[in-house]
N, C-alpha and C positions, 0 to 999 in steps of 0.2 A: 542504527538499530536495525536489527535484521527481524522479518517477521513470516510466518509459511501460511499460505492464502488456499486452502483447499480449493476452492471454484476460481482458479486465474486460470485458465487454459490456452488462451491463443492472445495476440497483441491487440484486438479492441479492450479485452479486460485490463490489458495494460495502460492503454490510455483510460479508460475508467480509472481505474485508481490511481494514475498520475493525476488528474483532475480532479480524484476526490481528497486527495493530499495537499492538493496545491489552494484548498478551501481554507486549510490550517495554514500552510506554510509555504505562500507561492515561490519561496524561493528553495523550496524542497530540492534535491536532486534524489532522483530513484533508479535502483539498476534491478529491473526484473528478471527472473530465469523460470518460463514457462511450463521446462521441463520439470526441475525440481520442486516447482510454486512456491521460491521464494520472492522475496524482495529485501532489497536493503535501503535504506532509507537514511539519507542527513540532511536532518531538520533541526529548527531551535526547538520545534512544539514537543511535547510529552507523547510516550507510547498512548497512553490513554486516549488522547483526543486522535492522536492516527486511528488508532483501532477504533475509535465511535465514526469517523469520519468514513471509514471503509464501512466500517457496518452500513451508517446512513445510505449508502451508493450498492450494500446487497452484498459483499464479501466480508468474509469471517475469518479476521486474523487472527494468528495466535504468535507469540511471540518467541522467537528461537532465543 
C-alpha cells in the first residue's frame, strides 16, 4: 500500500514512521521517497491502523 505523508521531509521523519509502523507490524518493510512524500509499505495490518499509527506519531497520511 502506497500512502503520501505531507510533513515527511528529511530521514528522522523516516525513522519515525518506520517505528511508528513497526508498532502495527514489526515486520513491516517501508520504502520512503522524501522528495515526493511518499511511502510504500508491506504489511499484514490494514490501511487504517497504519494511518492511525502515523497519526498517533503526528503524520497525516493519505492514501494513494
Amino acid at each position: 500500500m502506497q500512502f503520501h505523508v505531507e510533513n515527511m521531509t528529511c530521514g528522522s521523519c523516516v525513522k519515525h514512521i518506520t517505528q511508528a509502523i513497526a508498532t502495527v507490524d514489526p515486520n513491516a518493510r517501508l520504502e520512503a521517497d522524501t522528495v515526493s512524500r511518499t511511502i510504500s509499505v508491506t504489511t499484514t495490518a490494514d490501511a487504517d491502523a497504519i494511518q492511525q499509527a502515523l497519526a498517533d506519531d503526528g503524520y497525516t497520511a493519505r492514501p494513494l
